[in-house]
C-alpha positions as CSV (number, residue, x, y, z in Angstrom):
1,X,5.6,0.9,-25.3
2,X,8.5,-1.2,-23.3
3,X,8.2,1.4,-20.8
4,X,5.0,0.8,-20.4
5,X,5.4,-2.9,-19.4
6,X,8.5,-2.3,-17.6
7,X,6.0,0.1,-15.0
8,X,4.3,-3.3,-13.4
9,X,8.1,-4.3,-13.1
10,X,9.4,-1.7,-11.4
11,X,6.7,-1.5,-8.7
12,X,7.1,-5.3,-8.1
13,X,11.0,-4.7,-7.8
14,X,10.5,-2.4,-5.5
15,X,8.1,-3.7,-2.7
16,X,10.3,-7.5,-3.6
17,X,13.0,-4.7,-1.7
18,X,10.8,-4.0,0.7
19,X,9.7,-7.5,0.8
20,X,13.2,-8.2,1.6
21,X,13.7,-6.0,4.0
22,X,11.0,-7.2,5.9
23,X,12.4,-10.9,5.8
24,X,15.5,-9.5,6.7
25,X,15.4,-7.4,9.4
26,X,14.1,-9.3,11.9
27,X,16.9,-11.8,11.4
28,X,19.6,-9.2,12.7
29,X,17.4,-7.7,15.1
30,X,15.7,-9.1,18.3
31,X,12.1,-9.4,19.2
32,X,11.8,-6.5,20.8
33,X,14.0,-3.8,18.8
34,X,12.0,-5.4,15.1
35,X,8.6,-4.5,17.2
36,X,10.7,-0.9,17.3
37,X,11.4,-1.2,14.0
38,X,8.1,-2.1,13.0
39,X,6.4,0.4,15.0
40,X,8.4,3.5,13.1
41,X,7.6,2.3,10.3
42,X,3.8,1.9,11.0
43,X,3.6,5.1,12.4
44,X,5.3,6.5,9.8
45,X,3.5,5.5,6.8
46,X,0.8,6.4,8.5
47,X,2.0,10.0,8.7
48,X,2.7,9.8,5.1
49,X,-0.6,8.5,3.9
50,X,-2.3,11.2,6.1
51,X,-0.4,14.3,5.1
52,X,0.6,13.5,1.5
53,X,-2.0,10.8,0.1
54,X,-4.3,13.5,-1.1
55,X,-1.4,15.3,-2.7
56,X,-0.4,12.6,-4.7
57,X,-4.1,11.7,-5.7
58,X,-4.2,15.3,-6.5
59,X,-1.3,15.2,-8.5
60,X,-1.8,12.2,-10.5
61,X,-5.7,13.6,-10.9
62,X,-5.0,17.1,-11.8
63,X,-1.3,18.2,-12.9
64,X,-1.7,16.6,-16.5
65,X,-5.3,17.7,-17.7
66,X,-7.0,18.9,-20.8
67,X,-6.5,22.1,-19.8
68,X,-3.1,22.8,-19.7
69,X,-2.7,26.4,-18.0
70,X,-4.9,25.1,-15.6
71,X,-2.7,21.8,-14.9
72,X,0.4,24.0,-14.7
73,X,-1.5,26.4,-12.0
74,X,-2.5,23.5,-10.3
75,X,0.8,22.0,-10.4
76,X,2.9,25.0,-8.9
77,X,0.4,25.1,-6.1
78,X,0.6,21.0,-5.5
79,X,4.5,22.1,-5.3
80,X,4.2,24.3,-2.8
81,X,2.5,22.6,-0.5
82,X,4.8,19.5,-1.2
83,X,7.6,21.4,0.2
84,X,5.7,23.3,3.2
85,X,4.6,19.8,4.7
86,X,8.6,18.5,4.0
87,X,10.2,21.2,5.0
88,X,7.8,21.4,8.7
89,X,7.9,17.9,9.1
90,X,11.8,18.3,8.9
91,X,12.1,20.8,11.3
92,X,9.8,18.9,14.1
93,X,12.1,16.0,13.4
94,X,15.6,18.2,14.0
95,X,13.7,19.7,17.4
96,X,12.9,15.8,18.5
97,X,16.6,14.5,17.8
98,X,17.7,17.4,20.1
99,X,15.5,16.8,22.7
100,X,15.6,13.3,22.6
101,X,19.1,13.3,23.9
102,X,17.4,14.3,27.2
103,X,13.9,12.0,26.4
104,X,14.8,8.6,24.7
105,X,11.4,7.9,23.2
106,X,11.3,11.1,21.0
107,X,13.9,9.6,19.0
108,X,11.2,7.0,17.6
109,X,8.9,9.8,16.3
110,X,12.0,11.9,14.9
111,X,12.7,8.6,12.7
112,X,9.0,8.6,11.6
113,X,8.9,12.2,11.0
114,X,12.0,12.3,9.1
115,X,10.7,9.3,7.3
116,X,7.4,11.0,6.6
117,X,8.9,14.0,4.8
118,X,11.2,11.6,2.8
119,X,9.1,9.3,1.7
120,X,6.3,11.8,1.0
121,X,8.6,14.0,-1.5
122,X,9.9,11.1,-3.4
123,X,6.2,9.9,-3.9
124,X,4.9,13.3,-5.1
125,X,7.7,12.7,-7.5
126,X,7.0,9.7,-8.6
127,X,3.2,10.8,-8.9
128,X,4.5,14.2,-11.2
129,X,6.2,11.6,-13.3
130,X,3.2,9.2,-13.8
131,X,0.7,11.8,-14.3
132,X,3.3,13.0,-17.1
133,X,3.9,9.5,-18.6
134,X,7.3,10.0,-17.3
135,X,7.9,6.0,-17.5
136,X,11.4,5.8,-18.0
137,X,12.5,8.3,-15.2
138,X,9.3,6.7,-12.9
139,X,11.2,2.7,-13.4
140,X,14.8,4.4,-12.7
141,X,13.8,6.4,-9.7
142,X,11.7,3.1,-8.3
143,X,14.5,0.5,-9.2
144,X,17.7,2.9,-7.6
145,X,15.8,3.8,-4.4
146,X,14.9,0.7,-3.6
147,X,18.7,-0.7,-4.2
148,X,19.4,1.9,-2.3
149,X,17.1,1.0,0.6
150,X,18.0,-2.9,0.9
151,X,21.6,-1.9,1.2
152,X,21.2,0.8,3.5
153,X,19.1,-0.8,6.0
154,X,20.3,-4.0,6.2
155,X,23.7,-3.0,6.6
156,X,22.9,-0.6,9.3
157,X,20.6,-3.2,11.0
158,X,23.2,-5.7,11.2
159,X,25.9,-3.6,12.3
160,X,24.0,-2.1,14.9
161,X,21.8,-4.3,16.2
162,X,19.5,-0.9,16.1
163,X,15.5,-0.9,14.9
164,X,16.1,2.7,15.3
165,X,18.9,2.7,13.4
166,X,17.8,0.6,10.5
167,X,14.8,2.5,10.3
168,X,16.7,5.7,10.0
169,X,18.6,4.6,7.1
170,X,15.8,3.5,5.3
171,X,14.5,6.6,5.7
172,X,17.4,8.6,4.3
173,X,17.6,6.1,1.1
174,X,14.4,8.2,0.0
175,X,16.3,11.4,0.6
176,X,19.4,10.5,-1.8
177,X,16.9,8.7,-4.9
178,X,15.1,12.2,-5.4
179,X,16.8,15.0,-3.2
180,X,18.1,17.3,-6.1
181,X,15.6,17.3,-8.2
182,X,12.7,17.5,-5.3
183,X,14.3,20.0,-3.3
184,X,15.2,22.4,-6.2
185,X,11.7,21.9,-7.1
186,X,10.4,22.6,-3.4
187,X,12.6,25.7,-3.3
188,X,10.8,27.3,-6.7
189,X,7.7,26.6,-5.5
190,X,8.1,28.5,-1.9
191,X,9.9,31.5,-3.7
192,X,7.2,31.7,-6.7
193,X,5.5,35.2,-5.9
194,X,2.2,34.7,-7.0
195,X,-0.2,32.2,-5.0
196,X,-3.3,30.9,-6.6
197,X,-5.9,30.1,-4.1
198,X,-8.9,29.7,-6.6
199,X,-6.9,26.4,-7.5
200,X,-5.3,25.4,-4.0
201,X,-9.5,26.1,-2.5
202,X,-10.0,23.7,-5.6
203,X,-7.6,20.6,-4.6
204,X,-8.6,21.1,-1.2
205,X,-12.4,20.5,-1.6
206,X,-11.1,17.6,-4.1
207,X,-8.6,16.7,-1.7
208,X,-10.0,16.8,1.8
209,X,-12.1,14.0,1.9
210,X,-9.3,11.8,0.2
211,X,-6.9,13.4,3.2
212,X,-9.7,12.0,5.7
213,X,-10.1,8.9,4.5
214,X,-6.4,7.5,3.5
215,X,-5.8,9.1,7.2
216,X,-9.0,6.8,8.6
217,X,-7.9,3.9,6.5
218,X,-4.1,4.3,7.4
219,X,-5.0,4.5,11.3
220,X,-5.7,1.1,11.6
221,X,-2.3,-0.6,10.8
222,X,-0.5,1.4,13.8
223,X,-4.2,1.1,15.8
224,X,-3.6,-2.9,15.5
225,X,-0.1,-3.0,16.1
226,X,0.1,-1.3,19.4
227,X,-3.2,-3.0,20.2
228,X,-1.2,-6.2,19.5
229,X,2.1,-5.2,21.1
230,X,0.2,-3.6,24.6
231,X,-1.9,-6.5,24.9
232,X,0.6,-9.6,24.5
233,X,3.8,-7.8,25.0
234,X,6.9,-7.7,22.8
235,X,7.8,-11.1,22.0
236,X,4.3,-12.5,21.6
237,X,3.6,-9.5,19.2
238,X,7.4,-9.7,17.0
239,X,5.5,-13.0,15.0
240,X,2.3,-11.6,14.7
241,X,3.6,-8.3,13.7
242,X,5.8,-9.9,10.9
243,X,2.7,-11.5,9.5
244,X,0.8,-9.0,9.2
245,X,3.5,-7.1,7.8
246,X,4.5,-9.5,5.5
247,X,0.7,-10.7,3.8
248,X,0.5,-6.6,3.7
249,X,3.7,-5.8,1.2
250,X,2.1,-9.0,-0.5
251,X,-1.3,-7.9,-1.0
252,X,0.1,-4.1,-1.6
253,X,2.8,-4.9,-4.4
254,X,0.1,-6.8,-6.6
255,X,-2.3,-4.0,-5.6
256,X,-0.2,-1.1,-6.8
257,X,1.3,-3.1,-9.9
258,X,-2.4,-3.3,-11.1
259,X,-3.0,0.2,-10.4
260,X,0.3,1.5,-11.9
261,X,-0.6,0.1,-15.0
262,X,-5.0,1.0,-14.9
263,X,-5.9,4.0,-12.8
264,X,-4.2,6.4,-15.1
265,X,-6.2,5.1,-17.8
266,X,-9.1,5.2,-16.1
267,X,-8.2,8.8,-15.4
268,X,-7.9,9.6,-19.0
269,X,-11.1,7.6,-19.7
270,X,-12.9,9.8,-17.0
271,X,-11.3,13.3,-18.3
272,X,-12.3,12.5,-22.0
273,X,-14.4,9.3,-22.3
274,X,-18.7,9.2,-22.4
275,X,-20.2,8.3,-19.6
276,X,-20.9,4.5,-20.4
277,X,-17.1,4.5,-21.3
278,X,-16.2,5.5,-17.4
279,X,-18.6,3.1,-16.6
280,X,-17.6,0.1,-18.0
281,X,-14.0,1.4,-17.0
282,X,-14.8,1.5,-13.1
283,X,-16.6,-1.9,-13.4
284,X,-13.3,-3.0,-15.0
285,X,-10.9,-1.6,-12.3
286,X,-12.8,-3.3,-9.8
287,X,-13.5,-7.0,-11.5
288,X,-9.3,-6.7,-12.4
289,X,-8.3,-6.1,-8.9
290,X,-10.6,-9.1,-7.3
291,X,-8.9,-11.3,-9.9
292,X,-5.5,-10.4,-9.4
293,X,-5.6,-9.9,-5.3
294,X,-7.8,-12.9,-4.7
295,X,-5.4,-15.6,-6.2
296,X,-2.5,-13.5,-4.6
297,X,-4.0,-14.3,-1.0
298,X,-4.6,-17.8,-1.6
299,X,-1.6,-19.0,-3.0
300,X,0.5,-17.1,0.1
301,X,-1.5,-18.9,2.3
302,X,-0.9,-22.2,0.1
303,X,3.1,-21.9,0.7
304,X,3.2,-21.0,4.3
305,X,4.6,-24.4,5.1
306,X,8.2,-23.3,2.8
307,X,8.0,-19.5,4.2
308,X,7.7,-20.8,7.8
309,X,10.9,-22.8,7.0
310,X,13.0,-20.8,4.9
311,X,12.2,-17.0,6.3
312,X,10.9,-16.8,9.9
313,X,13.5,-17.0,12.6
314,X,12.6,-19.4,15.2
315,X,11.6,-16.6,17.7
316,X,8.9,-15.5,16.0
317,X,8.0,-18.5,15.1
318,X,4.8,-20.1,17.3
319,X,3.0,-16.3,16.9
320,X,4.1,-16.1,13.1
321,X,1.9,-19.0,12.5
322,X,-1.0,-18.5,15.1
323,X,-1.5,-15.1,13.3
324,X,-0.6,-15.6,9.5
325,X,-3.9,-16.8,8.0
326,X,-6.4,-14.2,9.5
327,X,-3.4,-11.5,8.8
328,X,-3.4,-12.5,4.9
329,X,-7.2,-12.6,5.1
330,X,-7.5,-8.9,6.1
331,X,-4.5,-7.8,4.0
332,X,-6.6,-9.0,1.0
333,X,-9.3,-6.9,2.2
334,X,-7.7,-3.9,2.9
335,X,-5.9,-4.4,-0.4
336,X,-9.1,-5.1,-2.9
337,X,-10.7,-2.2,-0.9
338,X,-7.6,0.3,-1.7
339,X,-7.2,-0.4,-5.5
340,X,-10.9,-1.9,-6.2
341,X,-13.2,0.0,-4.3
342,X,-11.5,3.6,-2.7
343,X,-10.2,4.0,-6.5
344,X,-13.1,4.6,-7.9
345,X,-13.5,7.6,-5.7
346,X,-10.4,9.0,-6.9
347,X,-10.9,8.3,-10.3
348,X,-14.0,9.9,-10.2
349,X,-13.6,12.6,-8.5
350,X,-16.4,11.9,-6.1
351,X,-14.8,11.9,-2.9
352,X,-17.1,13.4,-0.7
353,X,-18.7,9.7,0.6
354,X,-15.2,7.8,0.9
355,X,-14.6,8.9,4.3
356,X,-17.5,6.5,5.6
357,X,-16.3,2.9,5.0
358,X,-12.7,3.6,6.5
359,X,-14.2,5.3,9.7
360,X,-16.6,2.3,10.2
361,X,-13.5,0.1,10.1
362,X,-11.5,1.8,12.5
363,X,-14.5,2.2,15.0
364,X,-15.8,-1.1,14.8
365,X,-12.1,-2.0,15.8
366,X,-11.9,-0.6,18.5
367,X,-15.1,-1.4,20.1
368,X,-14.2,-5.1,19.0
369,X,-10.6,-5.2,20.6
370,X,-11.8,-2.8,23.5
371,X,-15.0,-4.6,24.8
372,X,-13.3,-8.3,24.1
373,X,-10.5,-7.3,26.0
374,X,-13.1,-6.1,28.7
375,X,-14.9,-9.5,28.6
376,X,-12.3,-12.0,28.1
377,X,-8.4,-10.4,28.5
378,X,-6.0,-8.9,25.9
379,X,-4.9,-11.8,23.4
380,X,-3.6,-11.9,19.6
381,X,-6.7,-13.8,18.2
382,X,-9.2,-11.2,19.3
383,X,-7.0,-8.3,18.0
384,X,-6.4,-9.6,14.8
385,X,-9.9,-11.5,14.7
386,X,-11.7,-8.0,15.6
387,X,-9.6,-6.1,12.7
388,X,-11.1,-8.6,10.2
389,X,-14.4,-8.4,11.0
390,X,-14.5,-4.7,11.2
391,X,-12.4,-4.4,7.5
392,X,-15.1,-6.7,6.0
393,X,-17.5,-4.3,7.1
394,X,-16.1,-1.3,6.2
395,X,-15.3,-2.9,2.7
396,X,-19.2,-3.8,2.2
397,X,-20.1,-0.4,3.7
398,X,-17.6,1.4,1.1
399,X,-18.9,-0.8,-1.8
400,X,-22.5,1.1,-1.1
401,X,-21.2,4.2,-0.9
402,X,-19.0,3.9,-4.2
403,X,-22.4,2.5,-6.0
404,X,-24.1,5.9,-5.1
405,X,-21.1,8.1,-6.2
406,X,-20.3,6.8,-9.0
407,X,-23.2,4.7,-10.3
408,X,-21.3,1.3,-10.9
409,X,-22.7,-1.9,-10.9
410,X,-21.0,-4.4,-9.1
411,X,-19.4,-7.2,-11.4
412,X,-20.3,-10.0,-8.5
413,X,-20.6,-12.8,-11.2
414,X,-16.4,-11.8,-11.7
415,X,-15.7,-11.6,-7.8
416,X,-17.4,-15.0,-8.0
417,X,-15.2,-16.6,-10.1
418,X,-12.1,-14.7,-8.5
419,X,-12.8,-16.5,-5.4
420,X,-13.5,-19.6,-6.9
421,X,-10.4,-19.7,-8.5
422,X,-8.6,-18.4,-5.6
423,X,-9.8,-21.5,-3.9
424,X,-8.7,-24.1,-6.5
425,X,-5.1,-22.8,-6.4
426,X,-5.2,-23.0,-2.4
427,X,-6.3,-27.1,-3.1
428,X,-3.9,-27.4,-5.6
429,X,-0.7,-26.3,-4.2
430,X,-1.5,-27.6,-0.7
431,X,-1.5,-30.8,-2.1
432,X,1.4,-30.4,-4.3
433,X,4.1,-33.0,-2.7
434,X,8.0,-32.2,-1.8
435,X,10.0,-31.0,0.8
436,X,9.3,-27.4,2.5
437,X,12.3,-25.1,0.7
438,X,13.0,-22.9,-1.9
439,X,11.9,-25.1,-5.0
440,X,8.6,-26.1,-3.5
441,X,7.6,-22.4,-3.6
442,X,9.1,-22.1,-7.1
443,X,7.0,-25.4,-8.1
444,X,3.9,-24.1,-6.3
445,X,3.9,-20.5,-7.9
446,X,4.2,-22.3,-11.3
447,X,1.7,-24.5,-10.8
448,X,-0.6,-22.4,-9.4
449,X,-0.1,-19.3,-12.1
450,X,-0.8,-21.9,-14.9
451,X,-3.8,-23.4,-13.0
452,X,-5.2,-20.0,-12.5
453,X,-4.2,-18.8,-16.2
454,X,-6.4,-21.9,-17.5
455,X,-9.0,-21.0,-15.4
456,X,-9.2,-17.5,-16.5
457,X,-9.5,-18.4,-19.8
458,X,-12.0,-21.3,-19.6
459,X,-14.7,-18.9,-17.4
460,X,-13.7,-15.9,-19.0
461,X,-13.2,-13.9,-16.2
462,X,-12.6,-9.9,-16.4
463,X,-12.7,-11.0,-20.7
464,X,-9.9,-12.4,-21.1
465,X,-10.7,-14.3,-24.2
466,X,-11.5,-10.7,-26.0
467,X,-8.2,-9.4,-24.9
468,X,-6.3,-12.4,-26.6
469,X,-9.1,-12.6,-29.8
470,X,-7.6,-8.6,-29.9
471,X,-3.9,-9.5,-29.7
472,X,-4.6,-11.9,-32.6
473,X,-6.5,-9.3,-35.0
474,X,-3.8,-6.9,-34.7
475,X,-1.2,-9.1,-35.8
C-alpha cells in the first residue's frame, strides 16, 4: 500500500530531475549550443514516442491479463521487438558516430538515436514493471536513473561547454539504470525459437494506430522548434525554446503522476468491470486530469515573476517572457489531451479513430506557421500563436472522436469548475505581495494548493467529498 503512494512520488522526482536539468543546462551552455541541446532532445523523444509508444501501451495493456498464457505469449513477443528496434537503432547510431567524423551534423542524430534506443528500453521496463504491479522495483529504477541523469549531464555540460555532449550523457544515464536486466532480457527474446505471429498480428492491429498517433502527436514539438529556430534564429529561439520546454516537463510530470496512479486501474476496470463501471471510469479519468492539469497551468503562470528572477539566465531572457504564457497555455493542452482525452483510447482499446485529432493538429500548424510566414515574415508570436490554435483544435476534434469510441459523456460541468478554479488561484497568487525569490514561490504554491483544496471541496469537483465521507467510514 506505501508503494502505491510512493508511485506519484517517484514520477514527480523524476521529471523535478528533468526539471532540473532543464534549468540547468542552459546556464553552462550558450544560446546556441542549449538550442543544440534542445533540438536532440526534441528529436529524440520524438523518435522514442514514435517507435516505442505503442510498445509500451501494449505492454502496460496486454502483458498482465486475465489470461495468463496469453499475457506471457504476448509478452515474449513485446520482448522481441523491444530489442530488434534497440538493437537497430544502435547500430544506425555506431554507423553515424563513424561517419560523422567526416560530416559534423550526423553527430546530432547519432545522440538522438542513441538516446532513442536508451530511453525506449528503460521505458518498456518500467511499463513490464507497472503492468506487473512491480512498485517497488518501478520507484527504485525511476528515483536512481534520474540521480543518475542530473549528475551526468550537468557535469558533462559544464565541463564541456558541449550540447552535444551533455545530451550524450544523458542519454547513457538510461543505459546504466536498466542495461543488465533489459539487455539479458532483449537477448532471450531474439534467441527464443518459436515466434508467435497470431499475437504479434494482434498488438499490431492494437498497436498501429497508437504508433500513428503518439508519432502525429510527438511531430509537433520538433515541428515548432525548428519552425521557431529557422525563423528567428538561434538566440531569439534559446528563450522561447526554454519556455516551451519548461511549461512542457510541468504540464507532463502532473500528467503522468495522475496517470501512474489511474490508467492501470482503469485498465483493470475495463478487463473485468461492467460496462457502466468503464464508463463512469473514463468519465473519471478525464474530469481528474482537467482538475489536476488546469490549476497546474495557472499557478505557473502565476509565479513567472520569481522563475524569471531566480532561473532564466539573462540571455534568454526578453524571448523567455514574450513566449512563456502562450507556451504554458498549449502545454496544458497538449497535456489534458495526452492523459484526459488520447487515454481513453488506450484504455479502451479503441484505437482505430485516435490518429485523427493529432493529424489535424500538426496540419493545421503548418498551414498556420507556413501561410503567416507567407503574409507577414517568420516571427515567434505566429509560431507559437499558430501551434495553439491548431492544439485547441485538434483537442476538440479528438474529444468527438473519443465520444464515438468509447461512448463517454463529457463531464463539462467538472472542466467548468477546473477552470474556474484554475482562474482564482492565477488572481490569488498574482496578487500575493513580496519580493520575486525563492520564498515567494514557496508562499504562492501554499497558498494557492490550499485555495484550490477549499475550493474542491466546497463545489465538489471530480467527488471529492465522497472520497473523504469514504476515508471516514473505513476508519
Amino acid at each position: 500500500m506505501r508503494s502505491r503512494f510512493l508511485l506519484p512520488l517517484s514520477l514527480i522526482f523524476a521529471q523535478g530531475a528533468s526539471l532540473l536539468i532543464q534549468i540547468f543546462v542552459p546556464r553552462f551552455l550558450g544560446p546556441e549550443e542549449f538550442v543544440r541541446f534542445s533540438l536532440c532532445w526534441t528529436y529524440a523523444q520524438f523518435l522514442v514516442i514514435g517507435l516505442f509508444e505503442w510498445l509500451r501501451n501494449a505492454t502496460i495493456r496486454f502483458s498482465a491479463g486475465v489470461d495468463r498464457a496469453t499475457s506471457l505469449r504476448r509478452r515474449r513477443v513485446l520482448t522481441r521487438l523491444y530489442a530488434i528496434l534497440a538493437f537497430a537503432l544502435l547500430a544506425l547510431s555506431f554507423l553515424c558516430v563513424i561517419l560523422g567524423l567526416w560530416w559534423n551534423w550526423l553527430g546530432a542524430i547519432a545522440a538522438s538515436l542513441g538516446y532513442a534506443a536508451l530511453r525506449g528500453v528503460f521505458d518498456g521496463a518500467q511499463a513490464l514493471a507497472r503492468a506487473k504491479f512491480l512498485n517497488r522495483q518501478f520507484i527504485v529504477t525511476w528515483i536512481s536513473s534520474s540521480i543518475i541523469s542530473v549528475i551526468l549531464t550537468l557535469l558533462f555540460a559544464a565541463n564541456s561547454g558541449s550540447g552535444l555532449v551533455a545530451f550524450w550523457a544523458m542519454a547513457l544515464s538510461f543505459g546504466i539504470s536498466v542495461s543488465f536486466q533489459c539487455f539479458r532480457g532483449a537477448l532471450k527474446g531474439i534467441s527464443a525459437s518459436h515466434w508467435d505471429s497470431a499475437q504479434f498480428r494482434f498488438l499490431w492491429t492494437y498497436g498501429s494506430f497508437i504508433a500513428l498517433t503518439s508519432l502525429l502527436s510527438s511531430a509537433l514539438s520538433p515541428l515548432v522548434r525548428t519552425f521557431a529556430t529557422y525563423g528567428t534564429g538561434s538566440l531569439d529561439a534559446a528563450g522561447a525554446l526554454l519556455a516551451l520546454d519548461l511549461s512542457q516537463k510541468l504540464m507532463a510530470s502532473i500528467g503522468l503522476a495522475f496517470n501512474l496512479v489511474f490508467v492501470q486501474y482503469a485498465i483493470r476496470t475495463a478487463e473485468h468491470g461492467t460496462s457502466q463501471e468503464v464508463s463512469q471510469k473514463l468519465k473519471f479519468q478525464t474530469a481528474a486530469a482537467a482538475a489536476l492539469i488546469f490549476p497546474a497551468a495557472a499557478g505557473f503562470l502565476a509565479v513567472q515573476d520569481s522563475v524569471s528572477k531566480m532561473i532564466i539566465p539573462g540571455s534568454y531572457l526578453n524571448s523567455y517572457a514574450s513566449s512563456i504564457a502562450i507556451a504554458t497555455l498549449s502545454a496544458c493542452i497538449v497535456s489534458f489531451k495526452s492523459y484526459g482525452i488520447d487515454a481513453l483510447f488506450v484504455v479502451s482499446g479503441k484505437s482505430k479513430r485516435a490518429v485523427i485529432g493529432p493529424m489535424t493538429t500538426l496540419l493545421l500548424t503548418c498551414a498556420i506557421t507556413l501561410v503567416g510566414a507567407f503574409l507577414v515574415g517568420w516571427s515567434l508570436p505566429l509560431v507559437l500563436i499558430g501551434q495553439f490554435v491548431a492544439l485547441s483544435v485538434g483537442a476538440l476534434v479528438s474529444m468527438r472522436f473519443a465520444r464515438m469510441e468509447t461512448g463517454v459523456r463529457w463531464p463539462f460541468n467538472e472542466f467548468m469548475k477546473a477552470a474556474i478554479g484554475s482562474a482564482g488561484i492565477f488572481l490569488l497568487v498574482r496578487g500575493l505581495p513580496g519580493e520575486p525569490g525563492w520564498g515567494h514561490i514557496a508562499m504562492c504554491i501554499l497558498t494557492g494548493a490550499a485555495f484550490y483544496f477549499v475550493y474542491a471541496y466546497a463545489v465538489n469537483l471530480c467527488e471529492i467529498r465522497s472520497y473523504f465521507s469514504m476515508r471516514n467510514t473505513y476508519r
